[in-house]
SEVEXLUM-927815 format. One line per 8 residues: for each residue y, z, x of N, C-alpha, C. Coordinates in pm, whole numbers. Layout:
N
Y Z X Y Z X Y Z X  ...
REM end
This chain:
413
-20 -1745 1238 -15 -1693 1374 109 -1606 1396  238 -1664 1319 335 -1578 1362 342 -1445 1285  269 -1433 1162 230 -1309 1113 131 -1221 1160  1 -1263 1186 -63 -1223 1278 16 -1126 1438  101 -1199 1466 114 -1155 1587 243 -1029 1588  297 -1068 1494 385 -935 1451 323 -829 1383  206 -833 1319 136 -738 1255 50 -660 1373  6 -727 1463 -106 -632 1568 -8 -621 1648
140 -641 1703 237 -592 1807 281 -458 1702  299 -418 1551 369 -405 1499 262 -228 1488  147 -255 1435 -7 -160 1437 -18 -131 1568  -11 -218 1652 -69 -138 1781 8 -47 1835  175 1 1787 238 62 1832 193 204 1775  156 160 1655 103 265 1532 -35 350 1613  -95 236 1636 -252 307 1667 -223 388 1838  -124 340 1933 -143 367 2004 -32 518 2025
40 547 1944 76 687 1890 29 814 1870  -79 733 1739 -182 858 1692 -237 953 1777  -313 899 1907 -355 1028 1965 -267 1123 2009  -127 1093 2007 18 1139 2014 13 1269 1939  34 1229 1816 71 1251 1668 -16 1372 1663  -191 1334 1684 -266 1417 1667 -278 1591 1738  -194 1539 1856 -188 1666 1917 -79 1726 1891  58 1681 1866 156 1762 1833 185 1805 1722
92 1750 1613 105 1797 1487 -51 1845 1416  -47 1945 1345 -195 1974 1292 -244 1935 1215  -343 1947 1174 -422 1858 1037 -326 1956 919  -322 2046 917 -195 2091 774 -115 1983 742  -42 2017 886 80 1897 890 42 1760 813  -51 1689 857 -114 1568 825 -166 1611 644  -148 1654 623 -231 1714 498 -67 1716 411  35 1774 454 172 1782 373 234 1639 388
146 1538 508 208 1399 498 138 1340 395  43 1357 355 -77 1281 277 -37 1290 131  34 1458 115 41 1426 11 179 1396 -66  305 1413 43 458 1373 1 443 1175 34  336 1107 99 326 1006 110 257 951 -59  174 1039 -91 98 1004 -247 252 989 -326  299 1079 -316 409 1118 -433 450 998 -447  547 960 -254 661 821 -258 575 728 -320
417 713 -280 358 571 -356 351 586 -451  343 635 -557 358 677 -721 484 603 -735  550 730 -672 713 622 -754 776 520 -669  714 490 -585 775 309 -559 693 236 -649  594 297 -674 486 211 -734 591 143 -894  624 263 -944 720 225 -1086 825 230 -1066  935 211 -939 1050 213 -976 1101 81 -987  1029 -30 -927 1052 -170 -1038 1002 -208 -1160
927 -145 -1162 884 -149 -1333 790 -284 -1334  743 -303 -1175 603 -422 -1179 716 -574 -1159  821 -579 -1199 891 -693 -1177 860 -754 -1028  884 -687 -927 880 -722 -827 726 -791 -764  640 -787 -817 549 -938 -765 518 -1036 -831  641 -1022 -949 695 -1145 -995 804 -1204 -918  817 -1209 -810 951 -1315 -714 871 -1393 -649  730 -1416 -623 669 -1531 -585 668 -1659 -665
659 -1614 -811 618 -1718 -900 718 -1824 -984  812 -1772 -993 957 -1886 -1051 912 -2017 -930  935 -2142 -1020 929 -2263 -952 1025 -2281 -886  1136 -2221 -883 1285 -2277 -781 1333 -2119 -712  1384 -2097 -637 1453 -1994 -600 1541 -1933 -665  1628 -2011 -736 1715 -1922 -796 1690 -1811 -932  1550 -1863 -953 1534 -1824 -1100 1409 -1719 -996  1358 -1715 -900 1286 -1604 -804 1401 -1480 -756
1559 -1526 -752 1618 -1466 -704 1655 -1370 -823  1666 -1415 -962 1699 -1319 -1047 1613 -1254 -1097  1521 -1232 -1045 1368 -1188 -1039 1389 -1022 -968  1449 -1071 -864 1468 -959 -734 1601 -879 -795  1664 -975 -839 1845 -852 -910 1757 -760 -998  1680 -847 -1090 1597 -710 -1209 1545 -625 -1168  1504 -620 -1038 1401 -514 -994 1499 -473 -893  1559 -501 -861 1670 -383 -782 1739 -294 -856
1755 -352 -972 1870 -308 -1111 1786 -168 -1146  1610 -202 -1184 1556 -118 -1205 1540 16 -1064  1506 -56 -967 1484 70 -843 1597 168 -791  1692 105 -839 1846 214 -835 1861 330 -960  1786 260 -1056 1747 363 -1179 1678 491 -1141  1589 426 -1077 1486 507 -1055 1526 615 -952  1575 563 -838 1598 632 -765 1728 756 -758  1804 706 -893 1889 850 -939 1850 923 -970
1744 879 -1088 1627 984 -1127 1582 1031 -1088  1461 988 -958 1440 1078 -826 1505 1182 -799  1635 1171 -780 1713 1238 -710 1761 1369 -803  1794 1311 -884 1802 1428 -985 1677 1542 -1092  1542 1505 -1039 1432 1553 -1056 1429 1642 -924  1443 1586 -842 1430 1688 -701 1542 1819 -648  1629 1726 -720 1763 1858 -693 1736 2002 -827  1686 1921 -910 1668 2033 -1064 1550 2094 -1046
1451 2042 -993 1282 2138 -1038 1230 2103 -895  1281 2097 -786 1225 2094 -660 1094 2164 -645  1133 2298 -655 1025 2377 -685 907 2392 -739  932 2365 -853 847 2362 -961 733 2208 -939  814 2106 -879 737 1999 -803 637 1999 -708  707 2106 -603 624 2143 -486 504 2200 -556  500 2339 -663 391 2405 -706 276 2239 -774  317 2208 -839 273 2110 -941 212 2042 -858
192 2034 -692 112 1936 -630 40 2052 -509  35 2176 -553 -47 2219 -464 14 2284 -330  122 2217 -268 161 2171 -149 336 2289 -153  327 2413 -176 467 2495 -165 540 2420 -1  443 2412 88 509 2396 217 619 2272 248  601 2179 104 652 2053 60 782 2085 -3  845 2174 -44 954 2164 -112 1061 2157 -20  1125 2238 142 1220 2220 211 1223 2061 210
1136 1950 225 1141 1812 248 1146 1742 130  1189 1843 2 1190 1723 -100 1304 1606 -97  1361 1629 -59 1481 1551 -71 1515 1452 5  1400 1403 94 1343 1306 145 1307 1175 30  1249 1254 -54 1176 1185 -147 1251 1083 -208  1397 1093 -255 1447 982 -349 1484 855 -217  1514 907 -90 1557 813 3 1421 770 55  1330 809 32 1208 727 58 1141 608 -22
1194 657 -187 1180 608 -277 1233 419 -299  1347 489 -233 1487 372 -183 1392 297 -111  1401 332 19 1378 252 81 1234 152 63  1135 230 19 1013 151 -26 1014 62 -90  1111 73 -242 1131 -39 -361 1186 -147 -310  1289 -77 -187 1383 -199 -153 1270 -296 -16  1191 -214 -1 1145 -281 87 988 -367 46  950 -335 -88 860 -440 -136 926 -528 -211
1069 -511 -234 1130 -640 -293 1151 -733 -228  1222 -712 -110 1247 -805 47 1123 -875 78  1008 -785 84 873 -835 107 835 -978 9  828 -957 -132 766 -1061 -183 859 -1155 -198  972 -1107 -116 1130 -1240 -195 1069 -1295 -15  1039 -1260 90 1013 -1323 228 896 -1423 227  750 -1319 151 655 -1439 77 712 -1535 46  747 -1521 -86 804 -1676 -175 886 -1778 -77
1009 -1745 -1 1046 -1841 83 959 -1871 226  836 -1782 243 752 -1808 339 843 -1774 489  952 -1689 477 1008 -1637 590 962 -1540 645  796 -1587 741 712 -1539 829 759 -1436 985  863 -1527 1043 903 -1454 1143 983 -1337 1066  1039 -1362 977 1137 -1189 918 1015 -1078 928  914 -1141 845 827 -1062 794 734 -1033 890  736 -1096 1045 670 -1063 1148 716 -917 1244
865 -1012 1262 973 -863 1307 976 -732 1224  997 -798 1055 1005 -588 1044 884 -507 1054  796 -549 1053 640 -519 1120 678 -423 1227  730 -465 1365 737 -439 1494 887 -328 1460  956 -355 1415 1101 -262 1405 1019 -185 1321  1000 -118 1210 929 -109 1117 840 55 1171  763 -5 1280 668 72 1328 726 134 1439  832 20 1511 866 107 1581 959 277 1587
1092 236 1465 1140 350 1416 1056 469 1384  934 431 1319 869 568 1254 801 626 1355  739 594 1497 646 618 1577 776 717 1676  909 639 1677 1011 701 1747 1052 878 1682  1072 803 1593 1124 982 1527 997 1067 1508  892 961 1435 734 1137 1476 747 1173 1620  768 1097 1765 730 1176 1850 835 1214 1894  947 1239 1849 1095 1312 1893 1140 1437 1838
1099 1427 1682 1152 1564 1682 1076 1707 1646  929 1664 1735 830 1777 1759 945 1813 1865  984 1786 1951 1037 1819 2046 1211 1939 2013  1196 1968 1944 1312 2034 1866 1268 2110 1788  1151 2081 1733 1105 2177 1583 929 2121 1547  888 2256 1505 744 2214 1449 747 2187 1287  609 2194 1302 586 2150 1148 577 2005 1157  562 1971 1000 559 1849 929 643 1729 924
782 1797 981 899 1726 908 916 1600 987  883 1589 1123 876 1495 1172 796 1376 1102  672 1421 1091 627 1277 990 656 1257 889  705 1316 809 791 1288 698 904 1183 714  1000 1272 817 1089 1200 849 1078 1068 939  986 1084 970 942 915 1055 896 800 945  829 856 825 790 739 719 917 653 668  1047 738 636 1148 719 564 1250 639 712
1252 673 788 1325 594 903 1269 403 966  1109 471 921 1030 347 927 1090 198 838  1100 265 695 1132 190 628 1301 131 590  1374 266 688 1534 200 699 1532 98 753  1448 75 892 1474 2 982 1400 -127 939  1308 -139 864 1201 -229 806 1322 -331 737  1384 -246 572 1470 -290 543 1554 -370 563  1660 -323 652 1775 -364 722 1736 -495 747
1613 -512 882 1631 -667 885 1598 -759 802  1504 -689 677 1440 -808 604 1648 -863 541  1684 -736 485 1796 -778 393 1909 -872 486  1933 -882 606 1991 -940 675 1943 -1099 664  1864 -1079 673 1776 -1249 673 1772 -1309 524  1745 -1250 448 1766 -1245 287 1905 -1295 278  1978 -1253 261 2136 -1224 246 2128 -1371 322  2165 -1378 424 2129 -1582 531 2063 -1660 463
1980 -1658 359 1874 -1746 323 1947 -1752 178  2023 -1659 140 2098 -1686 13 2228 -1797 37  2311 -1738 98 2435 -1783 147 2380 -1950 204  2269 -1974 257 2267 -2107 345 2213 -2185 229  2172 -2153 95 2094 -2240 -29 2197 -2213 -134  2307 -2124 -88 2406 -2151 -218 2350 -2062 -359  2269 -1986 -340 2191 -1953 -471 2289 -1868 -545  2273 -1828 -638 2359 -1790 -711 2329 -1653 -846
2347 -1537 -833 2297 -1491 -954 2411 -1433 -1077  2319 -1468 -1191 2406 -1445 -1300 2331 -1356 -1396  2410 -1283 -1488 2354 -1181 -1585 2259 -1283 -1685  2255 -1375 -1745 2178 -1482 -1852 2073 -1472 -1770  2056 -1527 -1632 1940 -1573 -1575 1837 -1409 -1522  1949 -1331 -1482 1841 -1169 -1468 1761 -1157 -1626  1861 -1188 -1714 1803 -1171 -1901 1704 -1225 -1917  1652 -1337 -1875 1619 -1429 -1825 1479 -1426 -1799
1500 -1313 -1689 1389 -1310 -1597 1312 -1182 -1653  1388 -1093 -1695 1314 -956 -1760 1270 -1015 -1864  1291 -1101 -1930 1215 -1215 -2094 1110 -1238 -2026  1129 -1311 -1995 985 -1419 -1905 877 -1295 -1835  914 -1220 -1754 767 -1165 -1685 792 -1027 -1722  808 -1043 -1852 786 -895 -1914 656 -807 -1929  548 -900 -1940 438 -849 -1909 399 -801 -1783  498 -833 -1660 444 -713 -1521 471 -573 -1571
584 -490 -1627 577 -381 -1691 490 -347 -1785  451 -443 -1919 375 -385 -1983 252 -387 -1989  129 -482 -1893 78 -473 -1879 -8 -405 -1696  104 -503 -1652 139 -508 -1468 114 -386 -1421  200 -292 -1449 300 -211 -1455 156 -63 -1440  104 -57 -1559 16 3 -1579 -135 -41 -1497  -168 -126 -1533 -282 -191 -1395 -208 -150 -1222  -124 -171 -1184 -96 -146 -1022 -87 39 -1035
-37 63 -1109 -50 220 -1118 -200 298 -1119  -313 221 -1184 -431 282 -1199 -455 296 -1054  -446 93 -980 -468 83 -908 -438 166 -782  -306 215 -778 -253 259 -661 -314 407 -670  -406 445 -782 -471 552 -803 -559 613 -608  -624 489 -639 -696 490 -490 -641 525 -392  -521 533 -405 -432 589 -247 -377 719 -224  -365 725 -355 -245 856 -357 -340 987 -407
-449 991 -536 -533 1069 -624 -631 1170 -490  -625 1092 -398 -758 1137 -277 -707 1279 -276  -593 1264 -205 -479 1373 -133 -498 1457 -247  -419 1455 -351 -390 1539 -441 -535 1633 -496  -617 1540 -485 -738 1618 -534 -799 1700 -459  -812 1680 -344 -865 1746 -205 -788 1863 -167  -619 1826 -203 -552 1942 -170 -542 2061 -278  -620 2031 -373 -603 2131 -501 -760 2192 -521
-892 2107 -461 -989 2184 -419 -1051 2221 -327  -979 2178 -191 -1040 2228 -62 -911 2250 35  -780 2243 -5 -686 2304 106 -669 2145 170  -504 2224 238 -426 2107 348 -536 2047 492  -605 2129 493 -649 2075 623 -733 1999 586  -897 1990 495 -902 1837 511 -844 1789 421  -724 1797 345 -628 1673 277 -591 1581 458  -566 1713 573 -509 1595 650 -583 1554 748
-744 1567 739 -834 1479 800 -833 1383 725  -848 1399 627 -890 1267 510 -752 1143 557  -634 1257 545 -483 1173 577 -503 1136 700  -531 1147 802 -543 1104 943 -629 972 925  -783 944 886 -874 870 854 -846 775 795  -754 795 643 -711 664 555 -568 591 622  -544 641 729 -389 616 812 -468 528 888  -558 561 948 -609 458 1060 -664 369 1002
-781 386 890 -850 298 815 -708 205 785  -643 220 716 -520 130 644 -475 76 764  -406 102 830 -391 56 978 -477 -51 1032  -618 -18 1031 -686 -177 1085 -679 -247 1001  -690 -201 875 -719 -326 722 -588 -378 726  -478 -366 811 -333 -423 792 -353 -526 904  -400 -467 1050 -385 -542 1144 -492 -620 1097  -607 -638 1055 -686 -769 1027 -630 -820 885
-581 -778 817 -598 -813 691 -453 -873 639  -356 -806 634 -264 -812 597 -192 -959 607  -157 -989 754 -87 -1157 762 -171 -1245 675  -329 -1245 665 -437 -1347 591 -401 -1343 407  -372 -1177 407 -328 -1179 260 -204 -1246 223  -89 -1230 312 62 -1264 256 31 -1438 269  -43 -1488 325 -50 -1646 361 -94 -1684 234  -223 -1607 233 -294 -1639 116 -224 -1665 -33
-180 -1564 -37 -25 -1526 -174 57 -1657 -178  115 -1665 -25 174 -1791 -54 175 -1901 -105  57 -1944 -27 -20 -2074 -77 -71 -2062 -241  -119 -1965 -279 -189 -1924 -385 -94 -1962 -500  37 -1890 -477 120 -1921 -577 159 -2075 -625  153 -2126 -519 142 -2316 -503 69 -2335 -574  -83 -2319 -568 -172 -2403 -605 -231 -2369 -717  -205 -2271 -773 -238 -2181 -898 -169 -2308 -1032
-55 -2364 -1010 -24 -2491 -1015 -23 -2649 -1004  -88 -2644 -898 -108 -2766 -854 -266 -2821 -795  -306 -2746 -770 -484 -2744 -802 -557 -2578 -778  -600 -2614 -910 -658 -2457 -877 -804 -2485 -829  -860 -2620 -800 -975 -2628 -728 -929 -2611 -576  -880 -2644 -524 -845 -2582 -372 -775 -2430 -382  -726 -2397 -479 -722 -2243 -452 -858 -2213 -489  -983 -2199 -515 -1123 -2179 -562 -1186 -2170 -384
-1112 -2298 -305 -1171 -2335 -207 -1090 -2228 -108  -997 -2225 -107 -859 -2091 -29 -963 -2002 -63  -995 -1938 -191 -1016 -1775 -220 -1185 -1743 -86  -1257 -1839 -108 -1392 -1849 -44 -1372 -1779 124  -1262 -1916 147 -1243 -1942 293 -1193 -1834 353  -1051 -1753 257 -1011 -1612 310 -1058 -1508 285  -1132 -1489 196 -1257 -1331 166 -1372 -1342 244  -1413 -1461 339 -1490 -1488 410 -1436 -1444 597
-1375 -1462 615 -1278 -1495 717 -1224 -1303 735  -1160 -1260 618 -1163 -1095 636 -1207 -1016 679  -1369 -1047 576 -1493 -1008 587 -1525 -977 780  -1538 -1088 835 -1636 -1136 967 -1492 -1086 1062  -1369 -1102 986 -1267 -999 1135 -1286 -889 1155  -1336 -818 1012 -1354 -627 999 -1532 -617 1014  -1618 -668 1040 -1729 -627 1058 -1755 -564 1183  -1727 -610 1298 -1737 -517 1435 -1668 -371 1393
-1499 -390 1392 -1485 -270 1417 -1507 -151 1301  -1548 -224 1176 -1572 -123 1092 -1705 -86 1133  -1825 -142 1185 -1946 -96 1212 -1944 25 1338  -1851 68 1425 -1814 111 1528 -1793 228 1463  -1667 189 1332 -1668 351 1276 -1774 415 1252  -1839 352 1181 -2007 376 1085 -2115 457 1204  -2157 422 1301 -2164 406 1432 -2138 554 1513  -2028 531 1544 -1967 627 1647 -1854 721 1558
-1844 771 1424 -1686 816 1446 -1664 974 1462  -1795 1052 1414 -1712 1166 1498 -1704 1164 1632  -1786 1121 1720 -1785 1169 1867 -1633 1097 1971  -1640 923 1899 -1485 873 1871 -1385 955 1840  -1382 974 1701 -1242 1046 1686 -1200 1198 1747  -1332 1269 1823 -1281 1360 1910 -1213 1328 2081  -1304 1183 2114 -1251 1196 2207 -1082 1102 2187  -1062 1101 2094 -922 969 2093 -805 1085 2048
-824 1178 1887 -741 1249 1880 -757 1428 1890  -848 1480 1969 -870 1543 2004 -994 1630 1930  -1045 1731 1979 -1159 1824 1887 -1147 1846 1796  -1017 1890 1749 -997 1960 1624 -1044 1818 1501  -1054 1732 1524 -1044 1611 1437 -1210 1514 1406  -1314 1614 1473 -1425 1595 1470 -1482 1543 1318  -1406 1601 1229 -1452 1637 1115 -1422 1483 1029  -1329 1462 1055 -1233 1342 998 -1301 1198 1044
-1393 1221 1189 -1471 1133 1194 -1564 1118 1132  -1640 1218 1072 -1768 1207 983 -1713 1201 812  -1555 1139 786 -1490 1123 714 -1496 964 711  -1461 917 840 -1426 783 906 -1610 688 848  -1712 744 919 -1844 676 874 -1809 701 722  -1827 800 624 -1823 731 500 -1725 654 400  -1641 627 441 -1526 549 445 -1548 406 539  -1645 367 585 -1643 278 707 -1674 152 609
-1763 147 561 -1854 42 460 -1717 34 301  -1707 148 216 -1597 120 148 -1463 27 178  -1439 57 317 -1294 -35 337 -1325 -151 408  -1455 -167 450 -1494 -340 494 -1458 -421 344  -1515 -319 251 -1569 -433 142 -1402 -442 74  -1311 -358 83 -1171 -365 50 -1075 -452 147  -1117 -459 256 -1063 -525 336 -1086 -708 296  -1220 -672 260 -1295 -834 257 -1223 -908 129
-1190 -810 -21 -1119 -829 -165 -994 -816 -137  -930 -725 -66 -770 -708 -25 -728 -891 -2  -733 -917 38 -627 -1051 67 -661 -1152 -27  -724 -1176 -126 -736 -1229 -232 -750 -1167 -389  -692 -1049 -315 -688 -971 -479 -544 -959 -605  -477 -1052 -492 -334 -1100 -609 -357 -1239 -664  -498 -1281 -632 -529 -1406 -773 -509 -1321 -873  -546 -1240 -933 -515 -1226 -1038 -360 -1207 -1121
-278 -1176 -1007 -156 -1152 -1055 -82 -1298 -1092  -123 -1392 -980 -68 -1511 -979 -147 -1612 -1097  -242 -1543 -1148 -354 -1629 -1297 -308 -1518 -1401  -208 -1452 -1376 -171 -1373 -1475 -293 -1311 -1528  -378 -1250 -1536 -486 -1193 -1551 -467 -1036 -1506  -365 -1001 -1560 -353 -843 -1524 -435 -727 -1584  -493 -775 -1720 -536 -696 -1797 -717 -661 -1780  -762 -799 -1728 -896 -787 -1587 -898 -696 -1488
-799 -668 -1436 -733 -643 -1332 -776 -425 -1392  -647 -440 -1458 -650 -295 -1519 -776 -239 -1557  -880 -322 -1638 -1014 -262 -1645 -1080 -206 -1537  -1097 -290 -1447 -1205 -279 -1314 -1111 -187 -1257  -1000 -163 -1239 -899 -29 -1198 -946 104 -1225  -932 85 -1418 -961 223 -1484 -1106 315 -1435  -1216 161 -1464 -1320 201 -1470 -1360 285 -1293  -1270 228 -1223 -1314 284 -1074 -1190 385 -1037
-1088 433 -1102 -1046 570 -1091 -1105 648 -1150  -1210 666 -1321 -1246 714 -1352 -1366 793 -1321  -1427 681 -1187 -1535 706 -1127 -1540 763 -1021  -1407 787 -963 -1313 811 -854 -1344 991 -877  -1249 1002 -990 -1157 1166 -1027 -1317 1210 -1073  -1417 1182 -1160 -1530 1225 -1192 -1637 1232 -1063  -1609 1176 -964 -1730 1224 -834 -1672 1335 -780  -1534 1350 -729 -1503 1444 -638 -1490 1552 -703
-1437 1556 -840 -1423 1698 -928 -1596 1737 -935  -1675 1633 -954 -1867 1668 -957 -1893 1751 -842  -1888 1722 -728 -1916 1709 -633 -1888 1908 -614  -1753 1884 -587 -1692 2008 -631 -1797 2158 -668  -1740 2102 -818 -1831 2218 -903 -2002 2216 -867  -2033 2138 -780 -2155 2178 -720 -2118 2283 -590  -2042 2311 -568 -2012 2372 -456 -2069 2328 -339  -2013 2171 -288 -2038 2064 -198 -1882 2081 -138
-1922 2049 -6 -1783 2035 43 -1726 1913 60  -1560 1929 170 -1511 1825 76 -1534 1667 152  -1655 1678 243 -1704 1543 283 -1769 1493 182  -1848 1609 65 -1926 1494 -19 -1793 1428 -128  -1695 1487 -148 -1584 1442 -218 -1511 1293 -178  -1525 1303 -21 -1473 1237 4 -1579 1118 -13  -1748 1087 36 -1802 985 -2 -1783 993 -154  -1751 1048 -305 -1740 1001 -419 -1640 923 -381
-1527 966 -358 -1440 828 -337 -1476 709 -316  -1538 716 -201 -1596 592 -123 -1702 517 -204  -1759 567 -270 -1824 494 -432 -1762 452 -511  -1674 510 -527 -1579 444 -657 -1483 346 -593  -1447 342 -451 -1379 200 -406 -1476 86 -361  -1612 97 -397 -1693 -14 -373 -1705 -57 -480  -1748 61 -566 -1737 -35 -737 -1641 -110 -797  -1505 -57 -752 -1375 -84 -829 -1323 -235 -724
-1334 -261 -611 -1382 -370 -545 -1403 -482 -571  -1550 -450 -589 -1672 -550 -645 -1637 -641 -737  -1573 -524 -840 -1549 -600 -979 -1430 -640 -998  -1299 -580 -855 -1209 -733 -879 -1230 -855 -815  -1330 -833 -757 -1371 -976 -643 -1440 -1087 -777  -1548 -981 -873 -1570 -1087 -980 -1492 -1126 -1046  -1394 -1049 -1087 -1273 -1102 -1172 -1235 -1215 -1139  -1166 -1197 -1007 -1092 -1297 -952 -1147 -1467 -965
-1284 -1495 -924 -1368 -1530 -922 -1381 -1630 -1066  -1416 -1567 -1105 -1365 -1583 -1330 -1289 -1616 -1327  -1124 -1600 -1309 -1058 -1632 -1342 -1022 -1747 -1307  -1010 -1776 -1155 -1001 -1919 -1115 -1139 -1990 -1163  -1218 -1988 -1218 -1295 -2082 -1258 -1257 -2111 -1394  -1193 -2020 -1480 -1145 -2066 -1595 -1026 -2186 -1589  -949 -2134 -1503 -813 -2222 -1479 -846 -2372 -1445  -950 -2371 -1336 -1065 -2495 -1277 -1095 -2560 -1472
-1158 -2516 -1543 -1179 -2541 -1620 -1066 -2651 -1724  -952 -2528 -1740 -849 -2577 -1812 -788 -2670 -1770  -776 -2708 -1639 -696 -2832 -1590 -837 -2960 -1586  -944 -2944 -1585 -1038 -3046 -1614 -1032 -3094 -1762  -1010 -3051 -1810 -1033 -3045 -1969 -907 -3127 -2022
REM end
């Protein structure tokens, strides 16, 4: 409940923006957010090197805490690198994604970078100690910073830069409090970190990089690949219908979905240990429960969404609704697998994981490039997508599924 309630105070500030957003900024605009937002998820995606959803799983805290030094150790790496990729070939970056109008804002990028790594580390180190209200508040701070600076500094200057600059402020402020509460939760348990035990910890869950590492990357394919592809065969503007659509879509799948997933994780990591027949009974109860929160309003999209999304973010955005229906049914069924789709991380089963990934980016980049060279526009691109996230879905919901029945198995035995 107390996640819940920081997540829809935290979204509703979000949702109730957008028709904001929509008018002071254009679908271009939204189209140069879609795709400097792909970039940052790429490289937050690797600048822990996968360590980081390994801090749920150490049996004691302290050996979770040197979990979090490794993957900070690594995201400061990364993020020099960033920095020094963007200052040297800025340019040559901007061309390489389509997007020239992207290069004045590169340099956003390594402090976005920052703040993301640092802020899914805080995240799964708040999981593991189950510090719900932290993780309720930076929700609400969180959303609130970024909603503040998009609608402030249209007021000074056009263009893009405002949402740019609102993603990266989002996540200062996100930050800050998780690490404040972090930092209290260290100091009040005495924990302690040492170089043996970080050694330690990069030994032990070395396989989130080498296997991890590569599986969340396919995976995060689905988020970031849309943009990039759309903007290299049909132009910024629908990159930023599509970006407007997967903002809101993600947006409800957070406000229903999200608190059910981090609970879920929690517990999961418990019992993955201690009975994996009641996690069998957890996985049922919360892919069920997802499911029946997102069926109304995803049917509404399906339903109503161009004539909706003109009258909410104005005419120009007609299009993005008949974006919204084929996308409507894809993110029920992601919504319904989303909060039980880190069994596999926690059954160590990453390499399940990576298949059903590959096989549904592959199915992903091969519809919309098809689609394409039929000289289809880029709504039918956008339903290939929406095929390849039902397939790629499906088959981690079976995975998952498998896997805890094996584990069921091994502890009977």
């Amino acid at each position: 409940m107390i996640l819940t309630g920081g997540t829809v105070l935290g979204r509703a500030i979000t949702i109730l923006a957008t028709p904001l957003l929509s008018r002071l900024y254009t679908p271009a605009d939204f189209g140069v957010l879609a795709v400097f937002f792909s970039m940052a998820t790429t490289l937050i995606t690797v600048a822990c090197l996968n360590y980081e959803a390994a801090i749920p799983l150490p049996k004691d805290d302290e050996s979770g805490l040197a979990v979090v030094t490794a993957s900070s150790a690594f995201l400061v790496i990364s993020t020099v690198l960033c920095g020094l990729v963007v200052m040297l070939f800025g340019a040559q970056v901007a061309r390489l994604v389509h997007t020239p109008q992207l290069q004045p804002y590169l340099w956003l990028l390594p402090i976005n970078v920052l703040g993301g790594g640092a802020f899914a580390i805080l995240n799964w180190w708040s999981i593991r100690v189950q510090a719900f209200k932290s993780l309720a508040k930076r929700r609400v701070v969180q959303s609130a910073c970024q909603v503040a600076t998009q609608l402030s500094v249209p007021l000074a200057m056009r263009g893009p830069f405002g949402l740019l600059l609102g993603d990266s402020a989002g996540d200062a402020g996100g930050v800050t409090l998780l690490l404040v509460d972090t930092v209290r939760y260290i100091k009040a348990h005495a924990l302690r970190v040492t170089a043996p035990g970080t050694i330690e910890a990069i030994s032990r869950y070395r396989k989130f990089p080498a296997f991890g590492l590569a599986s969340v990357l396919v995976h995060t394919g689905f988020s970031v690949l849309p943009a990039f592809i759309l903007t290299r065969l049909y132009g910024l503007q629908e990159t930023g219908w599509y970006g407007l659509v997967n903002q809101m879509l993600v947006v409800a799948a957070g406000l229903i979905g999200l608190a059910i997933a981090q609970v879920y994780l929690s517990n999961a990591a418990q019992l993955v240990h201690s009975s994996p027949v009641q996690l069998r009974s957890l996985f049922w109860r919360t892919s069920r429960a997802a499911f029946l929160l997102g069926l109304a309003p995803f049917a509404v999209l399906l339903l109503f969404g161009p004539p909706l999304f003109a009258l909410v973010f104005g005419a120009k955005w007609v299009e993005a609704g008949k974006y919204a229906q084929l996308l409507a049914l894809p993110f029920l069924v992601m919504l319904t697998v989303g909060p039980v789709f880190p069994t596999l991380t926690v059954l160590e089963r990453l390499d399940w994981q990576f298949a059903a990934d590959v096989v549904g980016l592959m199915t992903m980049i091969f519809g919309m490039y098809y689609v394409h060279s039929l000289g289809l526009s880029g709504r039918w691109a956008v339903g290939a997508y929406g095929l390849s996230v039902l397939l790629t879905y499906s088959l981690l919901f079976g995975f998952a599924l498998l896997a805890i029945q094996r584990r069921c198995n091994q502890v009977q035995a």
